[in-house]
VOBA-1610 file (N, C-alpha, C; in pm, whole numbers, padded with zeros to 5 digits, always signed):
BEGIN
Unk+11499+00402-00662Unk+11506+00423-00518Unk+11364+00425-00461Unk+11345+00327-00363Unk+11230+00334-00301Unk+11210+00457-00193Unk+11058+00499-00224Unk+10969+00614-00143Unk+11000+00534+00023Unk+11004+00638+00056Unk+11011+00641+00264Unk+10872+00709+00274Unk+10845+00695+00413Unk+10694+00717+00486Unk+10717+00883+00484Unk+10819+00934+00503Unk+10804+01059+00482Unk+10866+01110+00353Unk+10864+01088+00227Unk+10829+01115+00097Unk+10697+01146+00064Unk+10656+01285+00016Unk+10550+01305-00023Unk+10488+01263-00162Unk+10411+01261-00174Unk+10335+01178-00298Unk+10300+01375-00383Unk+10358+01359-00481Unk+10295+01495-00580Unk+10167+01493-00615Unk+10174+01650-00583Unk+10008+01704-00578Unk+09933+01668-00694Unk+10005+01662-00825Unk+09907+01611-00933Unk+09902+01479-00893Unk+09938+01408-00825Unk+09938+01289-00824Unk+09784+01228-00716Unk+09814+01321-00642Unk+09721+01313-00523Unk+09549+01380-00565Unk+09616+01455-00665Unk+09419+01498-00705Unk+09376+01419-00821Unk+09482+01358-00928Unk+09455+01248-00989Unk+09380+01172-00944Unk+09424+01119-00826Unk+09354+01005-00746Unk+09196+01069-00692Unk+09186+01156-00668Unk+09064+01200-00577Unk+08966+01200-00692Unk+09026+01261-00850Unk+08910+01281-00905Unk+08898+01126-00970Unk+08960+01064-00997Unk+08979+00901-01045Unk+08829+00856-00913Unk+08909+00884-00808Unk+08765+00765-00689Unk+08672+00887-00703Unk+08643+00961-00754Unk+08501+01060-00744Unk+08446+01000-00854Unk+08506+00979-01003Unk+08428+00930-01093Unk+08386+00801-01047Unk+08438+00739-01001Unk+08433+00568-00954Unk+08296+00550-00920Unk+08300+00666-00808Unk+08195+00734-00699Unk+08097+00724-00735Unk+08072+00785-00844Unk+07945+00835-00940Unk+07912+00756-01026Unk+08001+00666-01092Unk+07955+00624-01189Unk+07916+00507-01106Unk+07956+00439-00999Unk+07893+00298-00900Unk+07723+00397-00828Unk+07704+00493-00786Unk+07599+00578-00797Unk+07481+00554-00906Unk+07522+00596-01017Unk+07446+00581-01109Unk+07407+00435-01160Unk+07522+00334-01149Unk+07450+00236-01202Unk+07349+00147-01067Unk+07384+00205-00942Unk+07275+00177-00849Unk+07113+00206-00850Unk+07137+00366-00884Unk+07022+00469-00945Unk+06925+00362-01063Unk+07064+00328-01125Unk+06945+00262-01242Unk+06890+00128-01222Unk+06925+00078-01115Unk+06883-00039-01090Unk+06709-00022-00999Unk+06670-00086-01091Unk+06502-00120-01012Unk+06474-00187-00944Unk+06548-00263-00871Unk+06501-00327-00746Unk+06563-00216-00626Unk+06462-00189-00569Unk+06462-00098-00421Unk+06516-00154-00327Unk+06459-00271-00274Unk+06512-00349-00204Unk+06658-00414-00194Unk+06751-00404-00314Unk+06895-00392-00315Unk+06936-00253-00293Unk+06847-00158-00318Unk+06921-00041-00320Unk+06878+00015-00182Unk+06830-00068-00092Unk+06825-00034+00048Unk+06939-00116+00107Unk+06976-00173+00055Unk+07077-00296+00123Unk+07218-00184+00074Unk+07233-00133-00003Unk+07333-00091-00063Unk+07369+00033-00016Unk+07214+00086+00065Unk+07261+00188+00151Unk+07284+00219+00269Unk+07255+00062+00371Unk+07325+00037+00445Unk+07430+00022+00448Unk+07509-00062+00355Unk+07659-00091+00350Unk+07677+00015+00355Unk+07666+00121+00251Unk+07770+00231+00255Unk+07747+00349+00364Unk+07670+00356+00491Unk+07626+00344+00616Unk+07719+00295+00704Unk+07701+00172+00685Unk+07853+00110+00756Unk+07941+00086+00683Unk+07954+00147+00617Unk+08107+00182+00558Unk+08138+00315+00565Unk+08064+00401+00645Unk+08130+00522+00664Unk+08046+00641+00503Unk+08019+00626+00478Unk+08015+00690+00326Unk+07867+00733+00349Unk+07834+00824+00421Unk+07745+00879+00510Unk+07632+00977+00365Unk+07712+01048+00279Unk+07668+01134+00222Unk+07582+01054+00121Unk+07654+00948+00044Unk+07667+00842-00055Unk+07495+00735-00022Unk+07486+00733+00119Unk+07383+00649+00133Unk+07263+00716+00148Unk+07261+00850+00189Unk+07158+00961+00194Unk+07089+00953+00097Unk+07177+00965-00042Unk+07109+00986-00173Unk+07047+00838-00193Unk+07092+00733-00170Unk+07040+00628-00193Unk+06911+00665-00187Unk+06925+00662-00009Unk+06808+00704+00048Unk+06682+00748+00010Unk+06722+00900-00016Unk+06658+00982-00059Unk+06558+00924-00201Unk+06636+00829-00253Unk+06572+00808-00404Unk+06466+00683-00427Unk+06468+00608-00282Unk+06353+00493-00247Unk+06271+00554-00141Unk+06304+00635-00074Unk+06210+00681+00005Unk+06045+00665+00012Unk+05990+00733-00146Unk+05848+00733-00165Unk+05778+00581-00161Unk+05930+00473-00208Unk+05860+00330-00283Unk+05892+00264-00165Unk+05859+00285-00043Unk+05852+00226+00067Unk+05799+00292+00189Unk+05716+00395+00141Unk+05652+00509+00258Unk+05515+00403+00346Unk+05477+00429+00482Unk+05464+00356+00545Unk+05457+00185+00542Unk+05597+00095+00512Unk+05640-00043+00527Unk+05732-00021+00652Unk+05778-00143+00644Unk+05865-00148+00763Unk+06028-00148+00686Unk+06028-00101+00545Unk+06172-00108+00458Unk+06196+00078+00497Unk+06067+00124+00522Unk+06074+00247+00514Unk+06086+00287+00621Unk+06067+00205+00753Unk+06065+00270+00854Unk+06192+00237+00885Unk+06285+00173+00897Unk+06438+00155+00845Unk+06502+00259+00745Unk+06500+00288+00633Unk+06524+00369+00601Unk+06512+00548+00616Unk+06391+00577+00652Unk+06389+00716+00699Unk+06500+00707+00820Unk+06444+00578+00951Unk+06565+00676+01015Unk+06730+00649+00999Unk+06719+00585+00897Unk+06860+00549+00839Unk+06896+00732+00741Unk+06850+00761+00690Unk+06842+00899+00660Unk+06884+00995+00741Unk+06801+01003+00831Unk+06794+01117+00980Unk+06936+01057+01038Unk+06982+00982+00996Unk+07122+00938+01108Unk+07227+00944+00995Unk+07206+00979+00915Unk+07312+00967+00792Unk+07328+01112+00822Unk+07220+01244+00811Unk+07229+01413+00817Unk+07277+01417+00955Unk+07284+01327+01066Unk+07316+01332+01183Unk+07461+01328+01154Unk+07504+01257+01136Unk+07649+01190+01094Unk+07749+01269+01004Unk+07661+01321+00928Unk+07715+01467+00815Unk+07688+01603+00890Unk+07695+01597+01015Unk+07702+01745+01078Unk+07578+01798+01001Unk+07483+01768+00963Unk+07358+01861+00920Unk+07256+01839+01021Unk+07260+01925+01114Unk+07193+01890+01244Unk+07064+01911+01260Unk+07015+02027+01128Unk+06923+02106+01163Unk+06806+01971+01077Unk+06875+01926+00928Unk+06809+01819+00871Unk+06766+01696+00931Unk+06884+01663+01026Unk+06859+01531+01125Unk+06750+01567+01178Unk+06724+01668+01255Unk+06619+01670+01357Unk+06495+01696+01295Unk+06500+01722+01175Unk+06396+01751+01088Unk+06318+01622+01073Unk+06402+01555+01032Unk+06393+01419+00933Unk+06320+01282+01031Unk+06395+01299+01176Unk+06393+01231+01265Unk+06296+01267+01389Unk+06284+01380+01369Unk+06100+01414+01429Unk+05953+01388+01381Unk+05983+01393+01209Unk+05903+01348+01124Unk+05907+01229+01156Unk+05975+01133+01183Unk+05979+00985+01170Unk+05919+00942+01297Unk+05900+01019+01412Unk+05865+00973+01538Unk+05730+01018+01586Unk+05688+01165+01508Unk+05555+01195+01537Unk+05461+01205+01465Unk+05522+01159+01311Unk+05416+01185+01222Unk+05438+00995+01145Unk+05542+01024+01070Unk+05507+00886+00988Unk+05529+00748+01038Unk+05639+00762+01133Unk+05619+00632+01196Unk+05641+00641+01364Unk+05489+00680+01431Unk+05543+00723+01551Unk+05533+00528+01634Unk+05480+00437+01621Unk+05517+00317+01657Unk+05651+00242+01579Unk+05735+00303+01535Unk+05867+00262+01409Unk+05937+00172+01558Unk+06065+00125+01450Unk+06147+00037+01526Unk+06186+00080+01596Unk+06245+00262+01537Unk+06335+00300+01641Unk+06303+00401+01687Unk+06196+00442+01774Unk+06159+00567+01805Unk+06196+00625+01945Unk+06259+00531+01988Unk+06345+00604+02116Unk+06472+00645+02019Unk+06555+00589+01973Unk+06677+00635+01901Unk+06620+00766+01822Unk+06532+00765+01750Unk+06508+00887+01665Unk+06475+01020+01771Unk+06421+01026+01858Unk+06382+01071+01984Unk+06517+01129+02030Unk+06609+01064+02107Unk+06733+01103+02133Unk+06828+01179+02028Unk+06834+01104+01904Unk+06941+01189+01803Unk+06855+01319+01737Unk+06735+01274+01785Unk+06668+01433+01706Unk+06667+01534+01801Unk+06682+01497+01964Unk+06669+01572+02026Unk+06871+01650+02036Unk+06952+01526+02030Unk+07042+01600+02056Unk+07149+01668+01943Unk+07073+01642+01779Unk+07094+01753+01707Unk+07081+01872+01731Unk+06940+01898+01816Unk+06926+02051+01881Unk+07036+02065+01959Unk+07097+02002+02031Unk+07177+01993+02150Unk+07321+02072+02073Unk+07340+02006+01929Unk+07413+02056+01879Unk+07444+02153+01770Unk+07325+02226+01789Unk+07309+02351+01740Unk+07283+02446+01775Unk+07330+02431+01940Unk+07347+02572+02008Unk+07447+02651+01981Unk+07405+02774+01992Unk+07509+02896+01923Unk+07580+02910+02088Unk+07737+02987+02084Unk+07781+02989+02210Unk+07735+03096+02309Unk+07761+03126+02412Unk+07702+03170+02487Unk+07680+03301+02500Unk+07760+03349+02428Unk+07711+03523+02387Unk+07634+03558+02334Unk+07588+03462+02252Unk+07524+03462+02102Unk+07376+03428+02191Unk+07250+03439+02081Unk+07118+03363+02122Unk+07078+03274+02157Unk+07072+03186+02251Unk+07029+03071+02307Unk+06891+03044+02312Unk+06834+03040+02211Unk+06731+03011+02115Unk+06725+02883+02121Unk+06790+02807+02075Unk+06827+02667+02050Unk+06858+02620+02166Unk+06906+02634+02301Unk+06925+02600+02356Unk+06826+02553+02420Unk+06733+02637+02426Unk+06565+02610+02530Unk+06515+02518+02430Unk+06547+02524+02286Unk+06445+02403+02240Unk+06542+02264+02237Unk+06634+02265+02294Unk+06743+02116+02293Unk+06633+02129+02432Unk+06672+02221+02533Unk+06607+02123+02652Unk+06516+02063+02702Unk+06354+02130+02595Unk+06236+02106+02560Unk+06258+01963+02516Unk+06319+01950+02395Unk+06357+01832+02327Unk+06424+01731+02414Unk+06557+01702+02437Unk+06563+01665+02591Unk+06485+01581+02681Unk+06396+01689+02720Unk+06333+01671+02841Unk+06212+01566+02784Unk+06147+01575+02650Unk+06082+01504+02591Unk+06108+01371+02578Unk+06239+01315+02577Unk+06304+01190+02547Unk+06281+01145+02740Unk+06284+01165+02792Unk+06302+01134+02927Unk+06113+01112+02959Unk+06061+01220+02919Unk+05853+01223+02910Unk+05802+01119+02861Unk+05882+01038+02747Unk+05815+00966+02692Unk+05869+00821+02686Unk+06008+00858+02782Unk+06053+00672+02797Unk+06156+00705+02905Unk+06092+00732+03045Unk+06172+00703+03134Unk+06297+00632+03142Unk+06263+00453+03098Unk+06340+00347+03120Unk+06457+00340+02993Unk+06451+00458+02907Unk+06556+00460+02799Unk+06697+00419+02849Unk+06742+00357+02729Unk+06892+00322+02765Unk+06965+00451+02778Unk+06888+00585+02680Unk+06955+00686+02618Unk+06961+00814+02803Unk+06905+00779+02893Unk+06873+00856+02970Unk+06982+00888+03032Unk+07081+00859+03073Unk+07194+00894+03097Unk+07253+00983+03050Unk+07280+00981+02866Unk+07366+01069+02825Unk+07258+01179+02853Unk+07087+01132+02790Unk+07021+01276+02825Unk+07023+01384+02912Unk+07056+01314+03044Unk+07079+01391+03188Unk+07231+01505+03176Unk+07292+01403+03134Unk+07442+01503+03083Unk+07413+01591+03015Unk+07361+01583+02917Unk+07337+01725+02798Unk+07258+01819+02854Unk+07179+01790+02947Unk+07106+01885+03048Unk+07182+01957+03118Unk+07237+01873+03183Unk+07341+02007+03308Unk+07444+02099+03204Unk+07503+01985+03096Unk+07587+02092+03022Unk+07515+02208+02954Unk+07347+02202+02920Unk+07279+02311+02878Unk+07266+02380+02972Unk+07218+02375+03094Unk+07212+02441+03210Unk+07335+02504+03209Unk+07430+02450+03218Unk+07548+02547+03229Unk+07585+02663+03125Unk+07528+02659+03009Unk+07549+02732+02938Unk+07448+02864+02945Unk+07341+02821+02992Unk+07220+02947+03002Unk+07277+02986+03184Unk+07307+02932+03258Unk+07405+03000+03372Unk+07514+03109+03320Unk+07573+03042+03253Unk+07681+03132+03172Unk+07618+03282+03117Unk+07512+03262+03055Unk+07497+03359+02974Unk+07434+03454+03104Unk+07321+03400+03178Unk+07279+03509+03260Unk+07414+03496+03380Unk+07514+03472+03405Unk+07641+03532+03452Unk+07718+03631+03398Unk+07730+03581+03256Unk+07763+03741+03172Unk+07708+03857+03130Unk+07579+03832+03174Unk+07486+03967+03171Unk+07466+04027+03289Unk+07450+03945+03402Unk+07488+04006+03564Unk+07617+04105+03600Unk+07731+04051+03527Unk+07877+04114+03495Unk+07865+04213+03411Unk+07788+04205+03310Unk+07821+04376+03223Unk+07727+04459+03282Unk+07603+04429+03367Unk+07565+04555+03456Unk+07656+04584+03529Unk+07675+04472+03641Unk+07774+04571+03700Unk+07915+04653+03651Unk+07966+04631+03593Unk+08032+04640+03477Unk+08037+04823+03433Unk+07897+04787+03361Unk+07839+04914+03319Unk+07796+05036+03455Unk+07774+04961+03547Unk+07762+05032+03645Unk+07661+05160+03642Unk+07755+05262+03682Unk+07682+05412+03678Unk+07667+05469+03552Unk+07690+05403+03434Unk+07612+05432+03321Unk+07504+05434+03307Unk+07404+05532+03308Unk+07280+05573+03261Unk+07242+05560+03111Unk+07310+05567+03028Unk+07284+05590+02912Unk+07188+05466+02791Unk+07205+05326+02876Unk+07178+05214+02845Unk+07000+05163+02948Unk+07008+05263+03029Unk+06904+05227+03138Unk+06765+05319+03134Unk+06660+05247+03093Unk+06541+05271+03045Unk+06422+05310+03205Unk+06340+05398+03189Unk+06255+05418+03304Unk+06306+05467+03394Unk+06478+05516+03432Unk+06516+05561+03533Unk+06593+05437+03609Unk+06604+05317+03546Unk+06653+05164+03592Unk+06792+05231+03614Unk+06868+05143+03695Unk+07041+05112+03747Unk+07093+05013+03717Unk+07174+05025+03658Unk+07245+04900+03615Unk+07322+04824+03738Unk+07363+04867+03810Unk+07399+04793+03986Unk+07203+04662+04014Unk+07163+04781+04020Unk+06974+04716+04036Unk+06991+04632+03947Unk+07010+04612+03806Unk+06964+04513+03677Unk+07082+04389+03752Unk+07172+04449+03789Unk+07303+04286+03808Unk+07241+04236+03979Unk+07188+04264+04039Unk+07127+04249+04147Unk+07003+04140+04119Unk+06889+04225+04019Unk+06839+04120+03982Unk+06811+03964+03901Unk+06909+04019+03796Unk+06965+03874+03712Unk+07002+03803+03775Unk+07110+03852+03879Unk+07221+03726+03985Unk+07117+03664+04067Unk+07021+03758+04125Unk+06899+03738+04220Unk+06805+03566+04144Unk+06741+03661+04047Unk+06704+03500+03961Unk+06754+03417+03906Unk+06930+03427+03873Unk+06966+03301+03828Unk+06992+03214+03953Unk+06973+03250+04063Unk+07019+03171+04171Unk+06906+03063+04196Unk+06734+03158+04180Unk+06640+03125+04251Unk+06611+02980+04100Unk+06621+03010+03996Unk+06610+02953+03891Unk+06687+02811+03879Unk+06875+02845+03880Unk+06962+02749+03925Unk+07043+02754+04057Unk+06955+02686+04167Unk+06978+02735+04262Unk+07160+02602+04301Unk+07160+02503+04205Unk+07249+02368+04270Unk+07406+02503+04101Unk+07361+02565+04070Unk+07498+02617+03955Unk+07633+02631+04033Unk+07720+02619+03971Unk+07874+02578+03984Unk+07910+02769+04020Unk+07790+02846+03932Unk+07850+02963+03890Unk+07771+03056+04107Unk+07699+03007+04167Unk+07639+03036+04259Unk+07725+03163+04368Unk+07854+03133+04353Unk+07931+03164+04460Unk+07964+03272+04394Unk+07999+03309+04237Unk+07993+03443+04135Unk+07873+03521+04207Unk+07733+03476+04150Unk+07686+03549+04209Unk+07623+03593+04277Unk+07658+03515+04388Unk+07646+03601+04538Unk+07742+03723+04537Unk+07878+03723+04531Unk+07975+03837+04538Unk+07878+03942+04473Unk+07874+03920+04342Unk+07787+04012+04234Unk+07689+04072+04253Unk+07626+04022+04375Unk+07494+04084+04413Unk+07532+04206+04542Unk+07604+04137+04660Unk+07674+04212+04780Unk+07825+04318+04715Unk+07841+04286+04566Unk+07934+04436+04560Unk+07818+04546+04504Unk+07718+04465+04372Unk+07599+04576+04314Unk+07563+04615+04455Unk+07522+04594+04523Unk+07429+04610+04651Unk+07530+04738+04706Unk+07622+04725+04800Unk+07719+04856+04785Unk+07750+04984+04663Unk+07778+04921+04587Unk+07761+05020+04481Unk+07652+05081+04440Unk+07532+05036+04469Unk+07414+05121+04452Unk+07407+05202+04567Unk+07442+05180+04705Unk+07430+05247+04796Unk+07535+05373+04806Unk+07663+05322+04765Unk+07710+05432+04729Unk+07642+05575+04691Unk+07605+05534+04530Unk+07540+05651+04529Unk+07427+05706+04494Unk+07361+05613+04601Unk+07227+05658+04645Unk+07235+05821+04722Unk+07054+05904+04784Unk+07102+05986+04837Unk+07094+05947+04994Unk+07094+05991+05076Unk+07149+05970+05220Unk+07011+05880+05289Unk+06868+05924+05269Unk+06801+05866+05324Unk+06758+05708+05227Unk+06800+05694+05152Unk+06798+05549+05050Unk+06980+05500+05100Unk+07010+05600+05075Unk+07159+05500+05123Unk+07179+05458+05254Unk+07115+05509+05415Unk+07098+05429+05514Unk+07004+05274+05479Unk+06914+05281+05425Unk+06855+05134+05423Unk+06958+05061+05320Unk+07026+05121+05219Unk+07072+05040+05095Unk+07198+04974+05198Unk+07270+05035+05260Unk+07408+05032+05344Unk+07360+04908+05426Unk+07250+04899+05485Unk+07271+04854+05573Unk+07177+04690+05539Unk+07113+04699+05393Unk+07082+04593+05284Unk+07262+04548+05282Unk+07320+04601+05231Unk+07467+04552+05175Unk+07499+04457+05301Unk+07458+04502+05451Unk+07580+04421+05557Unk+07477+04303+05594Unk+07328+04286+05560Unk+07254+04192+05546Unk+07311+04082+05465Unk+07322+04080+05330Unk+07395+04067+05215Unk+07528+04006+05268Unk+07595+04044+05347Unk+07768+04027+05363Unk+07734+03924+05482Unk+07678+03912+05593Unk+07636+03814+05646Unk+07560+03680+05615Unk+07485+03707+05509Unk+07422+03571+05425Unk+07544+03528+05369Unk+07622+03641+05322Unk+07744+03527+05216Unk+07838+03449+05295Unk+07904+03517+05419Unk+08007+03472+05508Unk+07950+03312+05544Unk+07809+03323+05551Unk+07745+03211+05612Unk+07698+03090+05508Unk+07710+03146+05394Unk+07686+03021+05312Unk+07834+02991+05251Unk+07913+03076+05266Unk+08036+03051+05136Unk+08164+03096+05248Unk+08158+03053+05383Unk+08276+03084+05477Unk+08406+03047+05421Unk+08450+03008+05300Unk+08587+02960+05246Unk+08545+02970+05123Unk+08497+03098+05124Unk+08524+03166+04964Unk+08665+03202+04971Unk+08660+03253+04817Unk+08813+03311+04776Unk+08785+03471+04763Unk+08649+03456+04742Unk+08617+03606+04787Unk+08595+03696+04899Unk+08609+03629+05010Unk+08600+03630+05171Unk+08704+03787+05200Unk+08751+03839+05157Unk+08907+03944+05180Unk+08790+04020+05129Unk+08718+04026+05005Unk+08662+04154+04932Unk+08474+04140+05004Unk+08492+04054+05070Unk+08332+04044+05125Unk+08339+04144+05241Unk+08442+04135+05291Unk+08492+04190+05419Unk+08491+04340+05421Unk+08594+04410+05320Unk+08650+04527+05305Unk+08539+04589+05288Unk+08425+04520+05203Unk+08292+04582+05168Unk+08227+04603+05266Unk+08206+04516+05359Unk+08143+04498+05522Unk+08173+04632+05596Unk+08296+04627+05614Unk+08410+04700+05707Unk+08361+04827+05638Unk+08324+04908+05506Unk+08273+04969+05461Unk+08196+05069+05526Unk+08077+04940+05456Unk+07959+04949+05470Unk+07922+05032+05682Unk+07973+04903+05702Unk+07995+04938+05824Unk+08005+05073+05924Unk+08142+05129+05870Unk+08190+05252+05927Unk+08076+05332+05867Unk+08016+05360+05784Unk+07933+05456+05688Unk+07819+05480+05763Unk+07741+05389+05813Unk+07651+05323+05898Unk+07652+05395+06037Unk+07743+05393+06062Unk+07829+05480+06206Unk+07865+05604+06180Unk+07863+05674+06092Unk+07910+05834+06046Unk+07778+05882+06086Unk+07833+06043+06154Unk+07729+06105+06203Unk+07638+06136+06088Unk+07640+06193+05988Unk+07540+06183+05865Unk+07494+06107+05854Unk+07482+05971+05882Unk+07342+05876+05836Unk+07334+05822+06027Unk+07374+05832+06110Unk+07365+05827+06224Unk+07173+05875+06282Unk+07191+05999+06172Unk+07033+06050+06251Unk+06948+05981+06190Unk+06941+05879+06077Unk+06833+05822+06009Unk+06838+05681+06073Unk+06939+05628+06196Unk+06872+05497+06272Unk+06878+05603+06389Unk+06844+05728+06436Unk+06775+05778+06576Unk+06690+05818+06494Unk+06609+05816+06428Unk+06489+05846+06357Unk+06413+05710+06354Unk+06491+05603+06322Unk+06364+05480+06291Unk+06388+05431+06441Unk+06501+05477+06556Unk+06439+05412+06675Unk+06346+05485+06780Unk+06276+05639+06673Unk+06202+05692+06775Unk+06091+05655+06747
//
């Protein structure tokens, strides 16, 4: 009886096979290894390059490397290397391999815009996510920004520009989620050094990520973030800091109405206003604007 497409093939059957093409693997490996002409065994690691077999041509690689260090077999091959660790998710080796190839051993090579771009956007892809350290992130954009410094007219400049805003967006992100756990944290003292406020700390992060990314998607976050900290510090401030803070907040609530009139936050800009407002008008802080109009 003949096997159907959904008949499974048995598991001894199936690792039979894997270790059968691993020896294959190795033993077509080795008798490459032993072959002394370099120059086939650069050809041989292209094919298996374009044939997908990414790991397989590395070692080639790796094993003519010295017997072609500054030729033009070598300047083909290194960045045939750096694009093989590219290709094997080893991002940190690509950019290794492929920076070497552009600033040190072959910075006139064939391909030194390509090595340029994939070395830069290995960094690109070894940013940790956005909670985490964005370490890597400032050196993708350094890197990046380098590919664009040193060949305007690149074909590669396009995607470069993309990986930019998507890095930008990610260091937005992060100083958005640190603007949010001050306020957040709020009237917790316990985290706040020198006598600092955590309302004050989300005031100022939101403050400079704006001035920093002033075109961010995240902009309209934090504005709110700044005009609720801004109230909430006034809250509970004491009476002669909370007339100027109060009346900072309805400064604040008028810049936003006016840049973001069809927010979704427009209902809570308001209530804060309307607040702020009445507070402003209570005979208790009443005598501190007949004080600054005498």
């Amino acid at each position: 009886m003949a096997y159907s497409f959904n008949n499974k093939i048995p598991f001894v059957c199936v690792a039979m096979l894997i270790v059968m093409l691993t020896i294959s693997s190795c033993s077509s490996l080795t008798k490459i290894h032993k072959n002394p002409d370099y120059n086939h065994k650069l050809e041989v690691a292209k094919q298996f390059y374009a044939e997908g077999s990414y790991s397989n041509s590395a070692e080639v690689l790796e094993s003519i490397m010295s017997a072609f260090r500054h030729t033009k077999q070598g300047d083909e091959a290194m960045f045939l290397l750096g694009m093989c660790k590219y290709m094997t998710r080893d991002y940190i080796s690509a950019s290794e391999i492929l920076k070497r190839y552009y600033s040190r051993t072959y910075p006139k090579g064939m391909f030194v815009d390509e090595a340029r771009f994939y070395s830069a956007k290995s960094w690109y892809y070894s940013t940790l996510p956005t909670k985490l350290d964005q370490s890597n992130t400032y050196t993708a954009i350094n890197e990046l920004n380098s590919v664009i410094d040193y060949n305007p007219e690149s074909k590669y400049i396009p995607q470069v520009k993309e990986l930019l805003f998507k890095l930008q967006d990610q260091l937005v992100e992060k100083e958005y989620l640190a603007a949010k756990l001050y306020y957040t944290l709020g009237g917790y003292f316990g985290n706040c050094n020198n006598g600092g406020n955590n309302y004050q700390a989300c005031v100022i992060t939101a403050q400079n990520a704006i001035k920093t990314y002033p075109y961010s998607k995240r902009k309209e976050e934090f504005a709110i973030l700044i005009l609720k900290a801004k109230y909430k510090l006034a809250e509970q401030s004491i009476e002669y800091k909370k007339y100027d803070r109060l009346n900072d907040t309805v400064d604040e609530y008028f810049g936003f109405v006016n840049e973001f009139p069809q927010s979704s936050h427009l209902a809570e800009a308001k209530t804060i206003y309307s607040k702020a407002d009445k507070e402003l008008k209570s005979k208790h802080l009443k005598k501190f604007s007949e004080t600054e109009t005498d």
